[in-house]
Residue frames as qw, qx, qy, qz and C-alpha x, y, z in Angstrom:
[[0.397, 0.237, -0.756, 0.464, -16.10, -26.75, -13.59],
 [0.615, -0.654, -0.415, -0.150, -18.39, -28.07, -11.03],
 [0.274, -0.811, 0.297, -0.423, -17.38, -26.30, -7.11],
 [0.858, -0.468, 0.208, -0.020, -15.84, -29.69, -6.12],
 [0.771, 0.211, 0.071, 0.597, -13.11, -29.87, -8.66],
 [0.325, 0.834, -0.072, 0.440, -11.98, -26.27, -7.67],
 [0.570, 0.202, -0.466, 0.646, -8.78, -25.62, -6.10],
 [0.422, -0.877, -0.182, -0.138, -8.69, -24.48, -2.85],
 [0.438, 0.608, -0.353, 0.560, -5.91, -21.82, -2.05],
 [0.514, -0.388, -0.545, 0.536, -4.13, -21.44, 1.05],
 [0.147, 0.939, 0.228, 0.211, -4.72, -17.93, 2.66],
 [0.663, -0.284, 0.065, 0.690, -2.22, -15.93, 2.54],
 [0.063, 0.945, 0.218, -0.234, -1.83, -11.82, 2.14],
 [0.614, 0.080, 0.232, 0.750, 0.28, -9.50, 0.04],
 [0.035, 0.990, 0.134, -0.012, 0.12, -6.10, -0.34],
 [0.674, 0.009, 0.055, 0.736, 3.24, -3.57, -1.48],
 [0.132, 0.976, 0.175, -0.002, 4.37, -0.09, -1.82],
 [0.554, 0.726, -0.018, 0.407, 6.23, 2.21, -4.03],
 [0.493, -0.285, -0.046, 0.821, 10.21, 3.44, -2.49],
 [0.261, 0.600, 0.321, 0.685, 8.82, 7.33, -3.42],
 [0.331, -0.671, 0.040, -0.662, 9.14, 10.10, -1.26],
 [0.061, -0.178, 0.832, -0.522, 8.71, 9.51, 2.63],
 [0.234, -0.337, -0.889, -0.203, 6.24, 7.63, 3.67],
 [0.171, -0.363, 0.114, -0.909, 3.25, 9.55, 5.27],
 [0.464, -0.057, 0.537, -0.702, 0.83, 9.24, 7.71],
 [0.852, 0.136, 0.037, -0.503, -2.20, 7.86, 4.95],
 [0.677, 0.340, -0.653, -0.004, 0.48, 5.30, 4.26],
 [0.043, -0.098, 0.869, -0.484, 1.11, 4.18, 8.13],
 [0.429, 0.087, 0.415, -0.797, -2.81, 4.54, 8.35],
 [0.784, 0.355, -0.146, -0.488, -4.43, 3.40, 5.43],
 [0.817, 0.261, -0.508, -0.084, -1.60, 0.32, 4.87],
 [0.232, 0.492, -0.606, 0.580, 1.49, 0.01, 7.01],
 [0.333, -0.367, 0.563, -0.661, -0.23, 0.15, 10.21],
 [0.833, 0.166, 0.028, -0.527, -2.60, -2.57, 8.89],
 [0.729, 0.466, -0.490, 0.106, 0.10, -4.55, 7.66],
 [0.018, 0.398, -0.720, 0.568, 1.35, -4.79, 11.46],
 [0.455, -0.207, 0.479, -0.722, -1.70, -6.51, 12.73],
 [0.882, 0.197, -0.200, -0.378, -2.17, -8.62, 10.29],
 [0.653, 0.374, -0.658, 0.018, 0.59, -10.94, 11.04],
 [0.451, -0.221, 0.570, -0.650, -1.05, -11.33, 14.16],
 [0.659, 0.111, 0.015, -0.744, -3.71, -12.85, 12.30],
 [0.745, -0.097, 0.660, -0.019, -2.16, -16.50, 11.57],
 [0.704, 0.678, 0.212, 0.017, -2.52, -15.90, 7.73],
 [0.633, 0.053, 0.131, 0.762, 1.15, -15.58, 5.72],
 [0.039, -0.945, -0.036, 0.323, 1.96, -12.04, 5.47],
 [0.726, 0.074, 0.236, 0.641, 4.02, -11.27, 2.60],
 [0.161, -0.846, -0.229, 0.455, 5.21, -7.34, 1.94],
 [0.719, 0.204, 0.329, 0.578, 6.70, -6.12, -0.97],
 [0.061, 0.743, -0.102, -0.659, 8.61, -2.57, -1.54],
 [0.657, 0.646, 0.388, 0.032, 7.64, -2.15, -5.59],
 [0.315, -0.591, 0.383, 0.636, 10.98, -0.70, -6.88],
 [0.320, 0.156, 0.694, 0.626, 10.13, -1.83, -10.50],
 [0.155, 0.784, 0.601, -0.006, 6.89, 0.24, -10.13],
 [0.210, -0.730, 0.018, 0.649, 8.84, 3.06, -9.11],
 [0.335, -0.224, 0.551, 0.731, 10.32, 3.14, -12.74],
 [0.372, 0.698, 0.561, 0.243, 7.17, 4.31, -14.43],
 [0.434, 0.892, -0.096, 0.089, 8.61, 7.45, -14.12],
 [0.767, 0.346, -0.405, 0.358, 11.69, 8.08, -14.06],
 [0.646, -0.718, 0.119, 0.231, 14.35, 7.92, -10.34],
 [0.008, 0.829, -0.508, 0.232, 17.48, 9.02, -9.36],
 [0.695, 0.218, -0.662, 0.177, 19.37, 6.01, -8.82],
 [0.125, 0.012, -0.745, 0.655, 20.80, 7.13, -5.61],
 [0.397, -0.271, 0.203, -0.853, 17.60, 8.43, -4.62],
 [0.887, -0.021, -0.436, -0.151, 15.52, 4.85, -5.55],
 [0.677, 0.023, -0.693, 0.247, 18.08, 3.04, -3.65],
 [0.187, -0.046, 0.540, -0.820, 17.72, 5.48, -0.05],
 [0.627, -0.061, 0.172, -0.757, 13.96, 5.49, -0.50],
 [0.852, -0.133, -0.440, -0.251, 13.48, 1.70, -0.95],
 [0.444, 0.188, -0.675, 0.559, 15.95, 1.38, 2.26],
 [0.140, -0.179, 0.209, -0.951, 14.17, 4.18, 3.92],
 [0.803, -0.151, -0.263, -0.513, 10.43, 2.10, 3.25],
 [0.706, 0.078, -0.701, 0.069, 12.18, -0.79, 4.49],
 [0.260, 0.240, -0.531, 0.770, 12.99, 0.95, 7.45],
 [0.483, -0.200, 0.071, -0.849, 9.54, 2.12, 8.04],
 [0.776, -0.292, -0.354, -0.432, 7.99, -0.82, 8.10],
 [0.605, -0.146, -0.675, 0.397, 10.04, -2.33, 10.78],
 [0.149, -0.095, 0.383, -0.907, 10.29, 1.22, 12.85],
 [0.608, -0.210, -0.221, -0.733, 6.03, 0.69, 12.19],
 [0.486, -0.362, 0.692, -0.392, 6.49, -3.36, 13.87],
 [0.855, 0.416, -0.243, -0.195, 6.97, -5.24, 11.08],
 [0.707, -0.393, 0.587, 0.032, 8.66, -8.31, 12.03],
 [0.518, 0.490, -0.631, -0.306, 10.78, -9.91, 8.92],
 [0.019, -0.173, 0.961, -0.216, 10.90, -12.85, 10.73],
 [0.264, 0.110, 0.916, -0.280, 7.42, -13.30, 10.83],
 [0.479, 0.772, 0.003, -0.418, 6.41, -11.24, 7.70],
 [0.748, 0.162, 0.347, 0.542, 7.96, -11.79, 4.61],
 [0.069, 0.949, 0.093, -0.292, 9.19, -8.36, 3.46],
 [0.691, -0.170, 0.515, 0.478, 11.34, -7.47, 0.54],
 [0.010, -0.533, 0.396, 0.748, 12.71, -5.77, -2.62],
 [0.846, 0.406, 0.289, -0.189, 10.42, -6.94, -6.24],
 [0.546, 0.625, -0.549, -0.100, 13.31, -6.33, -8.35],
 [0.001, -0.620, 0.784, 0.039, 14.72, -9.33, -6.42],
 [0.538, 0.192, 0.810, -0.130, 12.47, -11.81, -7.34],
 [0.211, -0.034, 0.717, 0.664, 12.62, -12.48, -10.85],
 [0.101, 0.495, 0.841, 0.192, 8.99, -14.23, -11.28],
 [0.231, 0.665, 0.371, -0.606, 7.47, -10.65, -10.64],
 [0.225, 0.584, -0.222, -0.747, 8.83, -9.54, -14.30],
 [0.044, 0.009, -0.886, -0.461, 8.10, -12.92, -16.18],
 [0.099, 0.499, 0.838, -0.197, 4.67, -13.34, -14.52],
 [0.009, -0.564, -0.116, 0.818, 4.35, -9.63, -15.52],
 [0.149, 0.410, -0.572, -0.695, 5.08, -10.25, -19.09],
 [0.034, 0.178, 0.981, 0.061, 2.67, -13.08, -19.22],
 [0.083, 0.790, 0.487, -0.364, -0.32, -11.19, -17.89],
 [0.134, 0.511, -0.395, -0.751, 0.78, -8.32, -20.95],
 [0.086, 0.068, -0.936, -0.336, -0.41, -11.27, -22.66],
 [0.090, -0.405, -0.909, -0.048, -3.62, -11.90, -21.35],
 [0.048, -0.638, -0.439, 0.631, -4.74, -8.10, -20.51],
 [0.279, 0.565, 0.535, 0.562, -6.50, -5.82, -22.86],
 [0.189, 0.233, 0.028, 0.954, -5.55, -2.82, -24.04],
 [0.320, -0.563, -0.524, -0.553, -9.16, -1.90, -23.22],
 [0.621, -0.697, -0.316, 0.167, -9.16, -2.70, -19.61],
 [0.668, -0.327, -0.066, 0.665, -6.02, -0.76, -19.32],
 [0.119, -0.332, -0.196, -0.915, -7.49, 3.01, -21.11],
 [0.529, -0.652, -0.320, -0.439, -10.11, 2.59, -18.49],
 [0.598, -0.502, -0.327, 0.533, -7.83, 2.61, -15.03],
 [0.202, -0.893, -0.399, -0.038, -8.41, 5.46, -13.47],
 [0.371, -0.803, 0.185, 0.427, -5.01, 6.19, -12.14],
 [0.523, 0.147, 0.470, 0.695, -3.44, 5.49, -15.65],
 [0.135, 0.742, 0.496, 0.431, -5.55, 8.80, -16.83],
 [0.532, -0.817, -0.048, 0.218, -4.99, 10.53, -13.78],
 [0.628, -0.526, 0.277, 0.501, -0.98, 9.99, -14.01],
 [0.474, 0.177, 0.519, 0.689, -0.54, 10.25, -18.05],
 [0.101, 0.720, 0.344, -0.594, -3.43, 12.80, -18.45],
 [0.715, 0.661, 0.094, -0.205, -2.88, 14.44, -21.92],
 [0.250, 0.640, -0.708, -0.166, 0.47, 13.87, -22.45],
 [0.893, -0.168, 0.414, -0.041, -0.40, 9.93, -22.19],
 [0.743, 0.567, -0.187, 0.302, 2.14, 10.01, -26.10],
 [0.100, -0.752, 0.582, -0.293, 4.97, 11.00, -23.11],
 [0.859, -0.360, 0.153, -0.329, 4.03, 7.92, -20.84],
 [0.180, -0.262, 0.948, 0.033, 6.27, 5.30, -20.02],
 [0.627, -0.072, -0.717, -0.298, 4.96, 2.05, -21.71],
 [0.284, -0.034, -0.809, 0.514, 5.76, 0.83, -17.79],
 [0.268, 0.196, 0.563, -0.757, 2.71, 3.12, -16.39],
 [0.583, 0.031, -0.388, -0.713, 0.48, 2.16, -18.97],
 [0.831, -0.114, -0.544, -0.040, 0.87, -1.76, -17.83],
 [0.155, -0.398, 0.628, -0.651, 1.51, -0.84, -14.35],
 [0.760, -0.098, 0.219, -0.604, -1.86, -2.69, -13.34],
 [0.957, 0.125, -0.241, -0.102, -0.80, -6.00, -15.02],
 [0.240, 0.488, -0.618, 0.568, 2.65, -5.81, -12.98],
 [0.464, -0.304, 0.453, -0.698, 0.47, -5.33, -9.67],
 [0.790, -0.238, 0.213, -0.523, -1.24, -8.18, -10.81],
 [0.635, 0.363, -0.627, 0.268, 1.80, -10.35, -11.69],
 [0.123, -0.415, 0.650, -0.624, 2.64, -9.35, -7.54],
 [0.635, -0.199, 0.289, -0.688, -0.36, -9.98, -6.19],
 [0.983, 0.059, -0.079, -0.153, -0.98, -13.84, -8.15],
 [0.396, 0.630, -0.602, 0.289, 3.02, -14.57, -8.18],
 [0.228, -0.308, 0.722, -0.576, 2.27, -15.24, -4.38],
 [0.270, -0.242, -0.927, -0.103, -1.14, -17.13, -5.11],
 [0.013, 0.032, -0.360, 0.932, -2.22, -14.04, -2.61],
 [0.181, -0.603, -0.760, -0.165, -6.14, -14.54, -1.87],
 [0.119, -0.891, -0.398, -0.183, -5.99, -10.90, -0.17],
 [0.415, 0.395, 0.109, 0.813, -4.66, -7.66, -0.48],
 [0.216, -0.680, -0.350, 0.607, -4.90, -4.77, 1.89],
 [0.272, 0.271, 0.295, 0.875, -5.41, -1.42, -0.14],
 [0.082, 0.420, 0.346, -0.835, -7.05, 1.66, 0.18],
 [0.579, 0.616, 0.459, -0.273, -10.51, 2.71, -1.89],
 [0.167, 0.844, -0.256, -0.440, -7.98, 4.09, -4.58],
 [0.089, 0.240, -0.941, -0.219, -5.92, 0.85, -5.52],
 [0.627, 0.047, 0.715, -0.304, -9.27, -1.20, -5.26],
 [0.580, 0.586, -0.425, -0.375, -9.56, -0.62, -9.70],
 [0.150, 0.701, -0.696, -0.041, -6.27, -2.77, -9.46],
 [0.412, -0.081, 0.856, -0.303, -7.36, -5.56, -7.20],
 [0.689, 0.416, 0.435, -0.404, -10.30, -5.86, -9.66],
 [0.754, 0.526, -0.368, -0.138, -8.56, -6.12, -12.72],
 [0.156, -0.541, 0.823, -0.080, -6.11, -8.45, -10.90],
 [0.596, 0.255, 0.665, -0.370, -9.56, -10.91, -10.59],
 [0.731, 0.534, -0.230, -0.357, -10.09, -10.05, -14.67],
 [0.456, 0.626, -0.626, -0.087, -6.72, -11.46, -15.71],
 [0.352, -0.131, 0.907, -0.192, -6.73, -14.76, -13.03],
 [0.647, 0.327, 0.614, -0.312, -10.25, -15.51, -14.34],
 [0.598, 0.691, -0.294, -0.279, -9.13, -14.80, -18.23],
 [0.195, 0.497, -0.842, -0.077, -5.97, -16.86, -17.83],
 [0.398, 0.167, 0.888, -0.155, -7.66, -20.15, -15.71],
 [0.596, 0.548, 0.154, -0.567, -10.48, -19.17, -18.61],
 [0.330, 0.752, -0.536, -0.196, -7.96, -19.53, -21.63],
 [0.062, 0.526, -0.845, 0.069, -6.14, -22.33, -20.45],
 [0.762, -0.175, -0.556, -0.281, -8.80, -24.49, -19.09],
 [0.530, -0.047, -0.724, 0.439, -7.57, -24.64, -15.84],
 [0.443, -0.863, -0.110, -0.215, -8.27, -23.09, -12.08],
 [0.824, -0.019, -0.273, 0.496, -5.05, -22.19, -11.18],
 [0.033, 0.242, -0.148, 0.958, -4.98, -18.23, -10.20],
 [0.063, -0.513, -0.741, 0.429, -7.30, -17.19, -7.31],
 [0.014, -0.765, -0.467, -0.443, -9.86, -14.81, -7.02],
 [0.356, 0.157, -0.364, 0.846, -8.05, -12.10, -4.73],
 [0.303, -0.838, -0.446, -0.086, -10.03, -10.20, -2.38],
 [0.227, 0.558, -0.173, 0.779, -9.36, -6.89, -1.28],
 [0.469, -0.655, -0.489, 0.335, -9.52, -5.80, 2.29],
 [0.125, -0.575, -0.116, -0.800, -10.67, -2.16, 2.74],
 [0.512, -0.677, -0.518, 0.102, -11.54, -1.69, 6.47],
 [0.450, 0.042, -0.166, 0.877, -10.36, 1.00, 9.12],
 [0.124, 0.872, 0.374, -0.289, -11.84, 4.30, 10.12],
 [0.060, -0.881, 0.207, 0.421, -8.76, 5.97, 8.23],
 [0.721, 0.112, 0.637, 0.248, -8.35, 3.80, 5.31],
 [0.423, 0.677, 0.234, 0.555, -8.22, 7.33, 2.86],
 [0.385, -0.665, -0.184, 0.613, -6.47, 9.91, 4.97],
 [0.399, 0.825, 0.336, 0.219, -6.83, 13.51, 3.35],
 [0.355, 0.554, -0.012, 0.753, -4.98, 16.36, 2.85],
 [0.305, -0.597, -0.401, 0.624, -4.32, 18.42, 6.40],
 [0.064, -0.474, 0.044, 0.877, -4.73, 21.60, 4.12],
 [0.479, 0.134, -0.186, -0.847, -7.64, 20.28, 1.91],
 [0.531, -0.081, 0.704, -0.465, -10.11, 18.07, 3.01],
 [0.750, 0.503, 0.126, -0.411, -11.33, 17.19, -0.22],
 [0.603, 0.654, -0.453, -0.060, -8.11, 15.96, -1.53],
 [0.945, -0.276, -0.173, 0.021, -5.87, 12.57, -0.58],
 [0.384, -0.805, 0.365, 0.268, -2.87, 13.19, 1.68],
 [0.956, 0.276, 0.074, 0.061, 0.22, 12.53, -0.50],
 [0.664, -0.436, 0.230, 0.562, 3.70, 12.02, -0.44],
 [0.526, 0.336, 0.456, 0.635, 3.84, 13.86, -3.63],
 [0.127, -0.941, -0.312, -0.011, 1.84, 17.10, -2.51],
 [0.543, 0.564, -0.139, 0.607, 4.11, 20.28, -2.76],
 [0.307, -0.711, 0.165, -0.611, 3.18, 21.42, 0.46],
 [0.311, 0.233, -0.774, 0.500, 5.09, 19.97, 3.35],
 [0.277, -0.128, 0.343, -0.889, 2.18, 21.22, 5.35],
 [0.754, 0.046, -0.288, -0.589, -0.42, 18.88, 3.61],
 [0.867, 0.122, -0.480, 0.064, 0.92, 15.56, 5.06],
 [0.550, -0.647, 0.518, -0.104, 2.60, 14.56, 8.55],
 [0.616, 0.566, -0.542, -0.085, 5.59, 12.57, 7.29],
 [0.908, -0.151, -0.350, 0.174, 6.97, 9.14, 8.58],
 [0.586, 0.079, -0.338, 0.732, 10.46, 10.81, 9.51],
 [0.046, -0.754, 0.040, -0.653, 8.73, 14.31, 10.89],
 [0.295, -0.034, -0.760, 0.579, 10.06, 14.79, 14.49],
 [0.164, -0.403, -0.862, 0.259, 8.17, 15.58, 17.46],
 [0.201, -0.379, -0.094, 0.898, 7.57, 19.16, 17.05],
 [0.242, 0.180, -0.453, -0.839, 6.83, 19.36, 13.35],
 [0.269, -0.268, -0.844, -0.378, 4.35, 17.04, 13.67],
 [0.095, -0.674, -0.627, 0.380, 2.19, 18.77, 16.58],
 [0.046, 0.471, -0.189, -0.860, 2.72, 22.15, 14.44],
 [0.021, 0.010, -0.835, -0.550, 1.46, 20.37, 11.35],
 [0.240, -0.597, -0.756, -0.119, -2.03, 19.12, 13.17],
 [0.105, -0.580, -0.603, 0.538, -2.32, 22.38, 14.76],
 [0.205, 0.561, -0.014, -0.802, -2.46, 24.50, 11.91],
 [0.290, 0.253, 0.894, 0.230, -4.46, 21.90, 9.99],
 [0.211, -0.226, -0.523, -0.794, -7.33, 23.42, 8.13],
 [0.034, 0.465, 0.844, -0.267, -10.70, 23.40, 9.62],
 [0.107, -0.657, -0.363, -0.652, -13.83, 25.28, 9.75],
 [0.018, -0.402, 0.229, -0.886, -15.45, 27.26, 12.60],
 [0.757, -0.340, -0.102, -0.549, -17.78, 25.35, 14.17],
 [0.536, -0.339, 0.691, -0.346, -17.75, 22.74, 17.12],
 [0.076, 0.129, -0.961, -0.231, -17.55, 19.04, 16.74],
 [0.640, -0.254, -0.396, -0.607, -21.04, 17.78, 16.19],
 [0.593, -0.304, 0.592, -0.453, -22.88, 15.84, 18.57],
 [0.881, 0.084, 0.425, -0.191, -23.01, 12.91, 15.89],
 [0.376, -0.285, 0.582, 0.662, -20.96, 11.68, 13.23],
 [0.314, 0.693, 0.577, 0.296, -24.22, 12.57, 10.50],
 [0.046, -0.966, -0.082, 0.243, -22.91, 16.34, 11.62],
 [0.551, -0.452, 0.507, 0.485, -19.58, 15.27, 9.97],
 [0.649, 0.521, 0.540, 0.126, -21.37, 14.82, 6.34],
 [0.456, 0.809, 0.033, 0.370, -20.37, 18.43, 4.77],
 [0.349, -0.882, 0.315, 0.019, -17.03, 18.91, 6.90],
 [0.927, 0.233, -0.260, 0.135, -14.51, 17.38, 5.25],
 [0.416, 0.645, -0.470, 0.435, -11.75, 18.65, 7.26],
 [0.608, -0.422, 0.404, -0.538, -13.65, 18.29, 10.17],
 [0.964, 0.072, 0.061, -0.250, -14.20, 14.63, 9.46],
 [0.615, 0.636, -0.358, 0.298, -10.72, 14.08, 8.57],
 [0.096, 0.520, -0.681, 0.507, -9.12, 14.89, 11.90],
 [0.660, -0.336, 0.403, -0.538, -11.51, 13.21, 13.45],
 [0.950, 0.260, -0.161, -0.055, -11.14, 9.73, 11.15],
 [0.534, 0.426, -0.563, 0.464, -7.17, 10.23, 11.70],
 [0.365, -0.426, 0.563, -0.607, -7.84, 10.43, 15.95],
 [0.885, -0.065, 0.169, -0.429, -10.32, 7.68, 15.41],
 [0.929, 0.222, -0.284, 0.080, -7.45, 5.19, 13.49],
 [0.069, 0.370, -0.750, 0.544, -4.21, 6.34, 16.29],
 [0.343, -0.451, 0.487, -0.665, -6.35, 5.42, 19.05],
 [0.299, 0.047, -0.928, -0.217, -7.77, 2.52, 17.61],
 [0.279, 0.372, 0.748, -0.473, -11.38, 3.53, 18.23],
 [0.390, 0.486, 0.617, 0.481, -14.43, 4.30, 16.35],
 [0.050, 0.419, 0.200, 0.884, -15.34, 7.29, 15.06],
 [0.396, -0.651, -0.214, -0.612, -18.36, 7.74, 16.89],
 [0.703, -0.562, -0.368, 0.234, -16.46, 7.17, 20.15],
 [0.442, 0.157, 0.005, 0.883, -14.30, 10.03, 19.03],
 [0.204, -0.556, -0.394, -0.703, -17.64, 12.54, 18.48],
 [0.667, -0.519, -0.535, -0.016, -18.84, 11.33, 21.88],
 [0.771, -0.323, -0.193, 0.514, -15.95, 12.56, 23.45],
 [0.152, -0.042, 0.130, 0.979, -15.27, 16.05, 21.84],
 [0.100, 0.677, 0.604, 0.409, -18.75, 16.64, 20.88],
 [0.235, -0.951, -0.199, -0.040, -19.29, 20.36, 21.38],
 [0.470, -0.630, 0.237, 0.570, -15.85, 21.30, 21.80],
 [0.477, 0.814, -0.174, -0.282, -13.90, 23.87, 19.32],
 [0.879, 0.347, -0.205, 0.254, -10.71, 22.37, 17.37],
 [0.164, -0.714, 0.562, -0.384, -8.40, 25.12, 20.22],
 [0.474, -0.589, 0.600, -0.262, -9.21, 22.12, 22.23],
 [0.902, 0.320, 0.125, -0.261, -9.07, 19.23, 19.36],
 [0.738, 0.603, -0.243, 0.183, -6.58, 19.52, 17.10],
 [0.115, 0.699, -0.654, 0.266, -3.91, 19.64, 20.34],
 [0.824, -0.165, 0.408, -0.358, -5.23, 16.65, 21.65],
 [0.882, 0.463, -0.049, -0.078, -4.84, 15.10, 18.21],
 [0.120, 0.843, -0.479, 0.213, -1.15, 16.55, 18.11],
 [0.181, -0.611, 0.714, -0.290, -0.29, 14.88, 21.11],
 [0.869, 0.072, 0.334, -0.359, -1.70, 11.63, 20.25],
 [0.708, 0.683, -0.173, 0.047, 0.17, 11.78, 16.81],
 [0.213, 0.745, -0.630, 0.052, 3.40, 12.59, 18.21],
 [0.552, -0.298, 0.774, -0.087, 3.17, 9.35, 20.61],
 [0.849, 0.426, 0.274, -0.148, 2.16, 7.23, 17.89],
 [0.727, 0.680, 0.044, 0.087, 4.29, 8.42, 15.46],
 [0.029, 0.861, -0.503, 0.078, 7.49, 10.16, 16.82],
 [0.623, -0.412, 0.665, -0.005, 8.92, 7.01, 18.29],
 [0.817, 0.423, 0.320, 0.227, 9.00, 5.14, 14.29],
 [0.226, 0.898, -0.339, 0.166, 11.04, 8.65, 13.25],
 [0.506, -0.770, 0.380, -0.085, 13.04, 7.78, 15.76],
 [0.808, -0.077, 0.584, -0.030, 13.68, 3.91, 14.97],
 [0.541, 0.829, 0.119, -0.078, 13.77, 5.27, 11.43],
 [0.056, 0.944, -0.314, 0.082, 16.63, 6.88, 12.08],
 [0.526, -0.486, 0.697, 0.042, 18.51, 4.16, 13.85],
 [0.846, 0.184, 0.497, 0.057, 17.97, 1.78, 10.90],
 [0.517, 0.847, -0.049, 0.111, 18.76, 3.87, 8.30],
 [0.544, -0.780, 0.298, -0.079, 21.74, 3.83, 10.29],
 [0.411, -0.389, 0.801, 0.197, 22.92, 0.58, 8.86],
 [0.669, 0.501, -0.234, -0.496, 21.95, 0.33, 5.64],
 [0.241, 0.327, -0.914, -0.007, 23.99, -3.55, 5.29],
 [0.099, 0.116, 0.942, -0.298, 21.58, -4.63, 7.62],
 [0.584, 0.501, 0.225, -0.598, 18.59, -3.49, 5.54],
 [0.482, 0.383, -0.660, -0.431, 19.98, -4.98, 2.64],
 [0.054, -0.101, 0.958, -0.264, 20.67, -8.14, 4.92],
 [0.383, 0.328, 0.676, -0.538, 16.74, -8.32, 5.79],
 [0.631, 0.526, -0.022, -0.570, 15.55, -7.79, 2.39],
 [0.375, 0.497, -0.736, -0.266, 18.04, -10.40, 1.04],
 [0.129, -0.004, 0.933, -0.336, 16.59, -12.79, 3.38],
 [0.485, 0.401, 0.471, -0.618, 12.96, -11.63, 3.03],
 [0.540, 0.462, -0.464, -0.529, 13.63, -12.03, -1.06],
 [0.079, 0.281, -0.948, -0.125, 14.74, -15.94, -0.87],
 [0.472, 0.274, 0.710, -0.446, 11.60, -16.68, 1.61],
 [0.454, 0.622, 0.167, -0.615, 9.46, -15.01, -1.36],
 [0.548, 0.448, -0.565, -0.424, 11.06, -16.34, -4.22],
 [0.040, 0.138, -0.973, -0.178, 10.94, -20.11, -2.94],
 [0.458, 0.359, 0.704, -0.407, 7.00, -19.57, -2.53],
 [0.318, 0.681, -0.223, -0.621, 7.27, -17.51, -6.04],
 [0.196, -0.362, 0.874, 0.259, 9.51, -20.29, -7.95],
 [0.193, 0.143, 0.960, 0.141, 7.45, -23.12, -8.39],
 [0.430, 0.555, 0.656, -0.277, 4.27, -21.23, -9.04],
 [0.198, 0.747, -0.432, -0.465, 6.05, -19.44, -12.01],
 [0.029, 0.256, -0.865, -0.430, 7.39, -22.64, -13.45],
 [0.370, 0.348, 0.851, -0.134, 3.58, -24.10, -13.17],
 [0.187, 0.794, 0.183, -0.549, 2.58, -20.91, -15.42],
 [0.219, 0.527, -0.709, -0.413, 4.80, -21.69, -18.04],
 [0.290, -0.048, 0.956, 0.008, 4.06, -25.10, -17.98],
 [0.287, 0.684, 0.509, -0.437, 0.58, -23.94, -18.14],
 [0.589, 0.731, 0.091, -0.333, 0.87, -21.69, -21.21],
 [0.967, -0.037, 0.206, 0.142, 3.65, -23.98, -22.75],
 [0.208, 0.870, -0.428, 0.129, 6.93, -22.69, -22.52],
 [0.971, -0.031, -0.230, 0.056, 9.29, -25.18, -22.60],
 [0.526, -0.783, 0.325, -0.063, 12.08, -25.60, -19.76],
 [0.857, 0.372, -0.233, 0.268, 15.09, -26.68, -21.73],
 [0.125, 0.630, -0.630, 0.436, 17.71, -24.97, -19.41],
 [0.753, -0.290, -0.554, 0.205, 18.95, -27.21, -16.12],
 [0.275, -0.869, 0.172, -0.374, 18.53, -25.60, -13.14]]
């Protein structure tokens, strides 16, 4: 196929995350927070809370339904506009689980024993596994094409995903003969685009961590969250005078990446500024940076959750947007591998 007969997509951005737990900091940092500027950017913004992922293992009904409210919540409390984002629930858009089951079709078993987080999560009991977390990755990339999505915000951890999202577009237009799935592109940027563990520098904050201590949560009020960054881990030495003094400090390097992505400078204007100083006078700086940043989303958090009708309201709205851009590129997909549309719609 010569480069003039290939399709040019509109751009347009998608990115989602799992109702699990509260959302934390590396999630405002690393996505969320990213996900607020972009629909600055002129480019569709579409947002999706992954409730069918959630089922690889298994939820608590009630619980599922609070925490995909609760996400929903965040991202507005964070300055997500539904009005000018799309933003919404996947179970309510069909085409995620047919496009899903299609791409089960066209992915191989191979590529899917070689994702990283499928080993990680199944480990040796992988004969326990849901079938669901095995083909998690071909879901994601049901989301991600479902939308036509040419780019995807994610952190260095989901970037596997984005790449087998690119296998199965270029297998299926392969297969079929056609150019009808883009080539997605991932957007990795940020100074805090992996936020770590506040109690081990070597490890990624996570909403899953047993320690409360390891993670400054979305909902934590003002208090617990300047307690949290002051008894953060560190070492004993002063902040370098460069960020090449940051190389074997992971914790050190850590608070300083998470100061550098609140303030929305770079790193080495952070270094500049503390260099030589101990973390006594760092890590309450940081604190009090965090809490403005962050307390005031708790807050908003709180009021939304408030009315849980009117989160449903915004996601039932934010599903229709999404399923009339979804719709038609689902029935071309069938068309495409010939499944024949005998019902009337």
């Amino acid at each position: 196929m010569t480069e003039a007969a290939r399709t040019t997509f509109t751009p347009r951005v998608f990115s989602g995350i799992q109702p699990t737990n509260h959302l934390q900091l590396g999630n405002y940092l690393g996505a969320v927070k990213r996900f607020v500027e972009m629909q600055n950017s002129g480019i569709e913004t579409i947002y999706c809370i992954v409730d069918l992922h959630a089922m690889t293992t298994w939820q608590d009904p009630a619980d599922l339904r609070t925490a995909t409210r609760e996400l929903a919540a965040s991202y507005i409390a964070a300055g997500l506009d539904p009005k000018r984002s799309i933003l919404f629930n996947q179970s309510q858009v069909p085409g995620h689980a047919e496009l899903g089951w299609i791409f089960n079709c066209v992915a191989r078993m191979g590529w899917m024993n070689r994702m990283t987080q499928w080993k990680d999560k199944a480990g040796k009991d992988a004969e326990k596994a849901s079938l669901g977390l095995l083909a998690y990755p071909s879901l994601m990339a049901a989301d991600i094409l479902l939308y036509h999505a040419t780019r995807v915000p994610v952190g260095e951890d989901q970037k596997q995903h984005v790449e087998l999202t690119r296998d199965i577009a270029a297998k299926f237009n392969h297969d079929y003969g056609v150019d009808f799935f883009p080539m997605t592109e991932p957007v990795i940027d940020g100074a805090a685009t992996r936020v770590m563990s506040l109690r081990d520098g070597s490890r990624k904050m996570s909403k899953s961590d047993p320690s409360d201590a390891s993670r400054i949560n979305l909902t934590d009020d003002a208090d617990t969250i300047a307690q949290k960054f002051r008894k953060a881990r560190t070492d004993a030495e002063p902040l370098p005078e460069s960020v090449g003094g940051l190389k074997d400090r992971p914790e050190a390097r850590n608070l300083v990446n998470i100061y550098a992505a609140l303030a929305d400078v770079t790193v080495e204007a952070v270094v500049a500024q503390f260099a030589g100083k101990g973390f006594g006078t760092f890590k309450p700086a940081l604190a009090d940076l965090a809490v403005a940043r962050i307390a005031p989303i708790a807050s908003e958090m709180q009021r939304l959750m408030a009315d849980p009708a009117e989160i449903d309201r915004l996601l039932g709205d934010g599903a229709e947007r999404a399923n009339a851009i979804a719709a038609p590129i689902l029935a071309r997909t069938k068309e495409i591998v010939g499944l024949v549309a005998s019902r009337r719609r």
